[in-house]
MARMAR-669326 format. One line per field, with one value per residue (C-alpha): residue in three letters; x, z, y. Coordinates in Angstrom, 3 decimals. Each point is the difference from the previous one (the first is absolute). Layout:
<marmis>
type: c(ALA / ...)
x: c(X / ...)
z: c(Z / ...)
y: c(Y / ...)
</marmis>
This chain:
<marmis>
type: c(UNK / UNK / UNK / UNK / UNK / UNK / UNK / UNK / UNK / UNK / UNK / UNK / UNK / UNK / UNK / UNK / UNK / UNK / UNK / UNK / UNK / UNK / UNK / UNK / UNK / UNK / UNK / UNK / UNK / UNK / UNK / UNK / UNK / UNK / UNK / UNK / UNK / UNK / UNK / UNK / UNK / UNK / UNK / UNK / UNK / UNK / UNK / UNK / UNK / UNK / UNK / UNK / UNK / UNK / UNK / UNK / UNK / UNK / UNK / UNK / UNK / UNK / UNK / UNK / UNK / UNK / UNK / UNK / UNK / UNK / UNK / UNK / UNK / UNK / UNK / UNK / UNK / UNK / UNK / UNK / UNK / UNK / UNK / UNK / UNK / UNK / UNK / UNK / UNK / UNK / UNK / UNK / UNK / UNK / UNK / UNK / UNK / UNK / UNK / UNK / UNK / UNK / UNK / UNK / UNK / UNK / UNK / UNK / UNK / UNK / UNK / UNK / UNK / UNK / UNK / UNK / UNK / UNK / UNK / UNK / UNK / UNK / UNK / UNK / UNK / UNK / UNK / UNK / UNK / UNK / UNK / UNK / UNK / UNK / UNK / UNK / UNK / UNK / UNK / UNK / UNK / UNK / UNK / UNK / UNK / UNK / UNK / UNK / UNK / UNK / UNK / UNK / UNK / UNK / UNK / UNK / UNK / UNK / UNK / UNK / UNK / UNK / UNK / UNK / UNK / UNK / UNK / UNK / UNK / UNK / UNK / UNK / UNK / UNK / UNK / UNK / UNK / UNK / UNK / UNK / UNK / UNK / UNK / UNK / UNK / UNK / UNK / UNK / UNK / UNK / UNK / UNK / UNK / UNK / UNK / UNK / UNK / UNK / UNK / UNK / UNK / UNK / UNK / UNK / UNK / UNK / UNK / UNK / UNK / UNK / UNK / UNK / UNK / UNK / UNK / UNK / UNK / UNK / UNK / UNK / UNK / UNK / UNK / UNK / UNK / UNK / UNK / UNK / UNK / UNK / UNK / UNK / UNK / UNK / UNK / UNK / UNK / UNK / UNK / UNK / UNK / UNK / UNK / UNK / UNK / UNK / UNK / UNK / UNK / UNK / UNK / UNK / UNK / UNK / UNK / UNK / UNK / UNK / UNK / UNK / UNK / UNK / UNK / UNK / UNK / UNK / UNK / UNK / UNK / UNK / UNK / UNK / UNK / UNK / UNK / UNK / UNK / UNK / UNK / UNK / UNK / UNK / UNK / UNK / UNK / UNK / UNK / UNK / UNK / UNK / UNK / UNK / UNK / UNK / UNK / UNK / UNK / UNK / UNK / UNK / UNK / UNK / UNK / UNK / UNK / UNK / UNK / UNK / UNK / UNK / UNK / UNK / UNK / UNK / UNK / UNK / UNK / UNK / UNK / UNK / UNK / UNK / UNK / UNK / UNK / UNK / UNK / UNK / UNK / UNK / UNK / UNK / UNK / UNK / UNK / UNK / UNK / UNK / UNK / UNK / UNK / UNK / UNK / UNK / UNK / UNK / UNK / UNK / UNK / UNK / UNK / UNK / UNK / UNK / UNK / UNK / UNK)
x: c(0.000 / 1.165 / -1.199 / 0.677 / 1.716 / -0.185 / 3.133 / 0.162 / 1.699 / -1.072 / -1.227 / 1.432 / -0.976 / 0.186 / -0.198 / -1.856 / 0.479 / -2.721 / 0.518 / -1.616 / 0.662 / -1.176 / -1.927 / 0.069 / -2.461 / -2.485 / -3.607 / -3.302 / -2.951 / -1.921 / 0.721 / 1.462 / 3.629 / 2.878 / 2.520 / -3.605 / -1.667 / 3.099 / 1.187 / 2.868 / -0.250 / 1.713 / -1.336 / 1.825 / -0.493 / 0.267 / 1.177 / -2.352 / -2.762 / -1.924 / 0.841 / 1.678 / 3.227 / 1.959 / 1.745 / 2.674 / -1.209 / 3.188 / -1.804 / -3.057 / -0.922 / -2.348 / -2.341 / -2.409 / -2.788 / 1.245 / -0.732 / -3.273 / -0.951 / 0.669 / -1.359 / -3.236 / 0.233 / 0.348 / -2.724 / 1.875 / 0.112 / 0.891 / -1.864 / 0.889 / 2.072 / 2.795 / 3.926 / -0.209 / 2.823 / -0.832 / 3.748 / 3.469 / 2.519 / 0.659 / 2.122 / -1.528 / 0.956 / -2.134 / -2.982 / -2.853 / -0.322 / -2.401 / 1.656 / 1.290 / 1.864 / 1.846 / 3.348 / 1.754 / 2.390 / -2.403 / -0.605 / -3.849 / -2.443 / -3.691 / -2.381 / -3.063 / -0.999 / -0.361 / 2.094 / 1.945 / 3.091 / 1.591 / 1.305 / 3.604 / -1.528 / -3.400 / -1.989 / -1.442 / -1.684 / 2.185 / -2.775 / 0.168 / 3.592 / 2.431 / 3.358 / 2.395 / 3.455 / 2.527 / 1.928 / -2.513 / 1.313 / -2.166 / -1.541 / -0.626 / -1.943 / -1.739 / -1.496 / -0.774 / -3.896 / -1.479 / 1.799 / 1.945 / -3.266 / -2.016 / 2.083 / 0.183 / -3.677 / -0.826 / 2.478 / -1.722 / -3.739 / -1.229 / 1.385 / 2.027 / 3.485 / 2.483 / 3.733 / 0.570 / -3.360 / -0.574 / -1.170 / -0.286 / -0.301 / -0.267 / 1.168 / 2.924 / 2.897 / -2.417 / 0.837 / -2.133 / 1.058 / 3.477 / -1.333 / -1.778 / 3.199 / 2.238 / -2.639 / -1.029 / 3.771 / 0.082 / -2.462 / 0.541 / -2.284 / 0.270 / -0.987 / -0.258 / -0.343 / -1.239 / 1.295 / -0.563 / 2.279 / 2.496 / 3.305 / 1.626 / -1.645 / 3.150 / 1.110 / -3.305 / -0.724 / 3.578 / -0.624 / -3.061 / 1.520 / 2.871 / -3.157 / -1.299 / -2.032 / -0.003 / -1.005 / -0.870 / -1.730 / -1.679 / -3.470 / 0.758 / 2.014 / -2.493 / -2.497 / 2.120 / 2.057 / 0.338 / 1.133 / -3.280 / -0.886 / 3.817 / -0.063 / 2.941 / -2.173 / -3.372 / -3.231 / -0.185 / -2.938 / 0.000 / 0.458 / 0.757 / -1.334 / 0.287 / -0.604 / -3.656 / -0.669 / 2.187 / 2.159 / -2.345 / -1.417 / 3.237 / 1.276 / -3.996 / 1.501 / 2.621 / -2.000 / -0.435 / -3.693 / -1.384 / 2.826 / -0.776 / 1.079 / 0.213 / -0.285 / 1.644 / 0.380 / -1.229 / 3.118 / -2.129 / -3.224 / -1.227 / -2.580 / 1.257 / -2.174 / -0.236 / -0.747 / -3.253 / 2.496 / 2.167 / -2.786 / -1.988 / 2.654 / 2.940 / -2.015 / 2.198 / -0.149 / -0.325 / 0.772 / 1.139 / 2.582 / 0.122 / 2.790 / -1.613 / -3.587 / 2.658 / 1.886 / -3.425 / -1.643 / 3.309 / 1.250 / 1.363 / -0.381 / 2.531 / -0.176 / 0.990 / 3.272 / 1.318 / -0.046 / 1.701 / 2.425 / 0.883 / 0.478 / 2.432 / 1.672 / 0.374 / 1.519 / 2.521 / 1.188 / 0.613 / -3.195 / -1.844 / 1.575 / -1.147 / -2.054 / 2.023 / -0.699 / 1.255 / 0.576 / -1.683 / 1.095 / -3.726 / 1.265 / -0.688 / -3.164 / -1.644 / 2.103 / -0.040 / -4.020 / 0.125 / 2.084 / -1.687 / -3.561 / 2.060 / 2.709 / -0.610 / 3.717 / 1.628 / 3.290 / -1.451 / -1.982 / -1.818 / 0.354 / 0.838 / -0.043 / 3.728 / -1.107 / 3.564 / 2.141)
z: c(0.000 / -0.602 / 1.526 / -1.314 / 2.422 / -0.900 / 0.649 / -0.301 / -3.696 / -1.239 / 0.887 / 0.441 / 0.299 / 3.095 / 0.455 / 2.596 / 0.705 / 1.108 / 3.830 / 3.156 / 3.790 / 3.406 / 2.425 / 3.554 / 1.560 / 3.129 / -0.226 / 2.422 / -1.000 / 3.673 / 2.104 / 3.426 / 1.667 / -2.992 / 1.284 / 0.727 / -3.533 / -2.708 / -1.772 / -1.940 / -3.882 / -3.159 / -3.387 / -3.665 / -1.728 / -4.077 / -2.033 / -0.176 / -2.432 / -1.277 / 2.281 / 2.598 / 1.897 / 1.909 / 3.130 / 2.222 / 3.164 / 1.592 / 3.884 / 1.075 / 3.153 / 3.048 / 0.739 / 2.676 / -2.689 / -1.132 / 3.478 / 0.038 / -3.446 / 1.119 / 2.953 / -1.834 / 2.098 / -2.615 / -2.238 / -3.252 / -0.380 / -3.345 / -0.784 / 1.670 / -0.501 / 0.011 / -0.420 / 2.911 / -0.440 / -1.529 / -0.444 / -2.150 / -1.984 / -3.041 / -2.943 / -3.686 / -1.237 / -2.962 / -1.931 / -2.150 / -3.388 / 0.696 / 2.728 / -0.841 / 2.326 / 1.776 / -0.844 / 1.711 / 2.782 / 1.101 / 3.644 / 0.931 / 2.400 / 0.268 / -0.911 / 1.616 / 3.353 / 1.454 / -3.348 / 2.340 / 0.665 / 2.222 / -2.826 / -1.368 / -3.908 / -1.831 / -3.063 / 0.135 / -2.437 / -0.878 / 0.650 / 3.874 / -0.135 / 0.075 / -0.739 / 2.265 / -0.289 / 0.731 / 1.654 / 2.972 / 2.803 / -0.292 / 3.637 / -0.965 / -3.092 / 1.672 / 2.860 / -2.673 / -0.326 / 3.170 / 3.168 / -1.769 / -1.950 / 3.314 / 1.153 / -2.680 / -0.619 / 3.890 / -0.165 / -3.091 / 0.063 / 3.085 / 1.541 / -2.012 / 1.901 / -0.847 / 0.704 / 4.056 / 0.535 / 2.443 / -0.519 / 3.143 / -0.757 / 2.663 / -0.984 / -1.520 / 0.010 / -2.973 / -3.801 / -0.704 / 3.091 / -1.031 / -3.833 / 2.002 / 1.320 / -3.020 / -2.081 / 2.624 / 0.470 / -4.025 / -0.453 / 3.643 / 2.430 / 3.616 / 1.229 / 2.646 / 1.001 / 2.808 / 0.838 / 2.672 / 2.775 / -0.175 / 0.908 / -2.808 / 0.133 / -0.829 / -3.144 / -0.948 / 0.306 / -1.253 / -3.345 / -0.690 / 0.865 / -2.401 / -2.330 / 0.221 / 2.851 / 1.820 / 3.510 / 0.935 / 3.469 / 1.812 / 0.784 / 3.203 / -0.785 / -2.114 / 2.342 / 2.116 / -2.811 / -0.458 / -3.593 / -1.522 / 3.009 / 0.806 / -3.870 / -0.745 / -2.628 / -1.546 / 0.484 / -2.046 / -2.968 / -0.938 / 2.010 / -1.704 / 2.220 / -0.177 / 3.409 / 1.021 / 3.790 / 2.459 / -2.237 / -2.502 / 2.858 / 1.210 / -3.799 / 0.581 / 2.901 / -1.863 / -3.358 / -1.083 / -0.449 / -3.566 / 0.560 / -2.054 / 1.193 / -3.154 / 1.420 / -2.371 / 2.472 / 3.400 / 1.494 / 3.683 / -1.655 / 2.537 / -1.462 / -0.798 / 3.012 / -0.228 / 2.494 / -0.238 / 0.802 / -2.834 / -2.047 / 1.657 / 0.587 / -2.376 / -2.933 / -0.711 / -3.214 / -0.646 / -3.108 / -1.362 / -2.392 / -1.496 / -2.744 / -1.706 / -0.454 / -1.499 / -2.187 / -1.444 / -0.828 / -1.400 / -1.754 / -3.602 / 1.218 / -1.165 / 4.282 / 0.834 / -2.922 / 0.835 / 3.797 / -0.485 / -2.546 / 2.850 / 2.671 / -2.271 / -0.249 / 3.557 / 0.764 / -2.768 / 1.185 / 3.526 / 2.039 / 0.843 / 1.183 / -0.208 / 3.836 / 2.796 / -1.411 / -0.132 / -2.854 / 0.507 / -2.245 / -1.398 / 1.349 / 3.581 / -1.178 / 3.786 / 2.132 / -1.958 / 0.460 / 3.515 / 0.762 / -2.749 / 2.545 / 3.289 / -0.366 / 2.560 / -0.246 / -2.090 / -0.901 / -2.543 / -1.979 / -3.364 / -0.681 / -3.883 / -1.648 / -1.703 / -3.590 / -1.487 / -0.084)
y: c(0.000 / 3.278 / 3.646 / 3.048 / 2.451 / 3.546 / 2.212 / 3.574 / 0.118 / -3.447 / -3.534 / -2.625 / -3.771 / -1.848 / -3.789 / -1.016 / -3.730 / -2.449 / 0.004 / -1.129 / 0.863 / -1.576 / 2.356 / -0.381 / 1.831 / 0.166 / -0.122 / 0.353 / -2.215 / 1.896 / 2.820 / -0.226 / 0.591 / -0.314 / -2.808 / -1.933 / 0.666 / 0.368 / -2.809 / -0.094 / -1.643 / -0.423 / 0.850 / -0.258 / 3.527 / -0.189 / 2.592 / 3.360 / 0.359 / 2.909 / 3.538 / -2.747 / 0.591 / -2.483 / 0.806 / -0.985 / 2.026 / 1.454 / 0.565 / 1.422 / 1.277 / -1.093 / 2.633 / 0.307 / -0.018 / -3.496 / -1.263 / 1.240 / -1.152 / -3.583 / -0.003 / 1.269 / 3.557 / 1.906 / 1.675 / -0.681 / -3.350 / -2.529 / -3.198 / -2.974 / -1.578 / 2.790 / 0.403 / 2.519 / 3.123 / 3.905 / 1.331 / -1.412 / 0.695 / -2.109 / -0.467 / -0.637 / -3.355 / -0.219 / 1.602 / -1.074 / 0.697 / 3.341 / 1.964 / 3.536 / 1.726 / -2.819 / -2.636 / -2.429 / 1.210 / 2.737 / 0.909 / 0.340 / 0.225 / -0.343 / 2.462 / -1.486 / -1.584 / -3.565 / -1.489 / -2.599 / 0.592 / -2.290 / -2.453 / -0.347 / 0.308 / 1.107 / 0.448 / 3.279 / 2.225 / 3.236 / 2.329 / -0.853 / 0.943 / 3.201 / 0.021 / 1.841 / 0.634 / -2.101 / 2.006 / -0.187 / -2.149 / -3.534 / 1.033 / 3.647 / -0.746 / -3.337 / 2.590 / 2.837 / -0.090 / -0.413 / 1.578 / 2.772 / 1.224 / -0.398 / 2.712 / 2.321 / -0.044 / 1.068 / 2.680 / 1.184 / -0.773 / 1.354 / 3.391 / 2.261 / -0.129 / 1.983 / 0.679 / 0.432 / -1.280 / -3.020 / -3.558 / -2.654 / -3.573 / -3.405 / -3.010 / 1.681 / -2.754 / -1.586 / -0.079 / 2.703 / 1.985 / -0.383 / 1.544 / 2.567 / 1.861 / -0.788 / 2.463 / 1.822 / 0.843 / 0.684 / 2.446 / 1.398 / -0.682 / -0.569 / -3.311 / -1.708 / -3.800 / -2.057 / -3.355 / -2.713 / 0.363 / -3.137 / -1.351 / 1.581 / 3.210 / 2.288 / -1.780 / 0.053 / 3.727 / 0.594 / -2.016 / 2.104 / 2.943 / -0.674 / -1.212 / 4.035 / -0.029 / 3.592 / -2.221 / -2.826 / -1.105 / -3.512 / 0.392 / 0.891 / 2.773 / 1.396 / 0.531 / 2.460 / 1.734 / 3.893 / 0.274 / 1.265 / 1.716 / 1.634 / 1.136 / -2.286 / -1.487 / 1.183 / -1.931 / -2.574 / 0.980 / -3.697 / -3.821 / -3.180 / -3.373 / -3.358 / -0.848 / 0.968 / -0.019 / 2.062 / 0.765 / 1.566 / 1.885 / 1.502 / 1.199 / 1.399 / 2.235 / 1.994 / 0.438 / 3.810 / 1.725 / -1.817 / -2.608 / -3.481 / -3.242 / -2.562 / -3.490 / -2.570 / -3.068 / -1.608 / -1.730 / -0.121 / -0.636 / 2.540 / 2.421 / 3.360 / 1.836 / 4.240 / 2.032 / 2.212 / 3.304 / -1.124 / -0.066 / 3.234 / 2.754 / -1.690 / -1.005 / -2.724 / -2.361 / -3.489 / -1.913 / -3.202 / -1.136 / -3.654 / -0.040 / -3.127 / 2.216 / 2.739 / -2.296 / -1.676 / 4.018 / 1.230 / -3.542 / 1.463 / 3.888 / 2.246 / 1.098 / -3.426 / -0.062 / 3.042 / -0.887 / -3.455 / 1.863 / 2.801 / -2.683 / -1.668 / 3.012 / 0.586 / -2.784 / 0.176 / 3.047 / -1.639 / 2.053 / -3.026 / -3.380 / -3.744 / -0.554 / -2.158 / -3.330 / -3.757 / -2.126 / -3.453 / -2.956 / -1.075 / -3.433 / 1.875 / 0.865 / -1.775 / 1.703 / 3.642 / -0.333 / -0.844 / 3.114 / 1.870 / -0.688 / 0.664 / 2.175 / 2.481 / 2.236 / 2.143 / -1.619 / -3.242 / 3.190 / -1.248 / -3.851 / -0.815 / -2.992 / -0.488 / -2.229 / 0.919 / -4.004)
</marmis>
């Protein structure tokens, strides 16, 4: 067989021989705890047909989402049975007779939700894909479309911040927390993140400090702090929380008049609970931000492009790093899930599954 790759002077004829790889992957035939539910299996992929691309997925990452998807928490959910896994990085190996814009040795990433990702190769249709460059590290451009955009959409969408401005987010040691500052630090705003108080508190609050952070406190030390109220720092216009409960209620505390808090997560799954004088004298804001509801209204956008083309461009120029994360041989898979369900520190940060031999 022969395909027709188009250069930018000529084409030129590429031989593409008959081929077939074996895919390892995990699969859920019923919801319920991951390590209980996911099975792994074996499956010979033949060459691609049609608009088909086949992949050698590099890694891909294990998001919170994931978890919740399998355990059947989650309001997105694929038809059973499912190759569980929304985020990787992958490598063209070969494409069918009708793609257009892709050829083997590519670097790409998905372009829609729930395609399964936790598999060393796939056949996938090129429309579901975007190529990135390669000169993204594997771990940068595996992470690109769900934490980092999280972030840039809240600190666009909801208040108009501006440079010296003030943003306070819980939860803060968390991929997108870790985006937050990075931009935040870009286009210079203040910031400020709270953490659970641990053993390694210091390192913790130094990393995000280093990160772009303008402060960083525990819980605790949140609800006796000065900074807003000594002028150090303005009031915060806008809060960022993944936590619900307390600590929802405390970032509540230190919000200015016609402050918004955009709630993105539920780590307690504690309702988010408001004061009436927060909502009588401070006419304070509540909103909601789920990336996958984003991703599905702005799917082929020119919004969505330009955002995924900026973010790329950040990170080239070295203004947003990779999250605190650990490479986990897909052999692993068991015991990356298990920690993946009860890692409750800072040091492990994002689990990702290692498919590289």
């Amino acid at each position: 067989m022969l395909k027709l790759s188009r250069t930018l002077n000529s084409f030129s004829a590429v031989p593409i021989r008959s081929m077939s790889v074996l895919s390892t992957y995990l699969k859920y035939s019923e919801y319920g705890e991951p390590v209980g539910v996911l099975k792994k299996f074996e499956e010979t992929l033949n060459e691609p047909e049609n608009d088909q691309v086949l992949l050698k997925i590099l890694v891909s990452p294990v998001n919170p989402a994931d978890i919740n998807v399998i355990q059947g928490k989650y309001p997105e959910k694929p038809p059973l049975p499912a190759v569980p896994g929304n985020e990787c990085v992958a490598e063209v190996m070969a494409c069918g007779p009708n793609t257009k814009s892709l050829q083997p040795g590519d670097r790409v990433i998905p372009f829609v939700t729930q395609l399964g990702t936790w598999r060393t190769h796939a056949l996938f249709e090129e429309n579901k894909l975007l190529k990135v460059p390669k000169e993204l590290g594997l771990v940068q451009a595996a992470t690109i479309t769900v934490n980092p955009p999280t972030a840039y959409r809240m600190l666009k969408d909801f208040v108009p911040v501006k440079r010296g401005d003030t943003i306070i987010q819980n939860g803060a040691n968390s991929a997108v927390g870790q985006a937050v500052f990075q931009l935040s630090k870009l286009w210079g705003i203040q910031s400020v993140g709270i953490v659970r108080n641990r053993p390694d508190i210091d390192d913790l609050k130094s990393f995000l400090l280093e990160l772009g952070a303008s402060e960083v406190l525990t819980e605790e030390e949140l609800r006796t702090t000065t900074i807003f109220k000594s002028g150090a720092l303005p009031k915060p216009k806008l809060a960022f929380n993944c936590v619900g409960g307390r600590s929802s209620t405390e970032l509540l505390r230190h919000l200015d008049d016609k402050g918004v808090m955009v709630t993105y997560g539920a780590m307690s799954r504690e309702p988010v609970t408001a004061p009436n004088a927060a909502l009588i004298f401070k006419d304070i804001s509540f909103r909601g931000f789920w990336m996958s509801r984003w991703g599905r209204e702005n799917l082929h956008s020119a919004v969505r492009r330009e955002m995924l083309d900026e973010l790329i461009e950040i990170i080239l120029c070295g203004d947003l790093k990779e999250p605190v994360h650990q490479m986990i041989p897909f052999e692993d898979w068991e015991n990356a899930l298990k920690g993946a369900t009860n890692f409750t520190g800072f040091s492990g940060g994002k689990y990702i599954f290692d498919f590289r031999e």
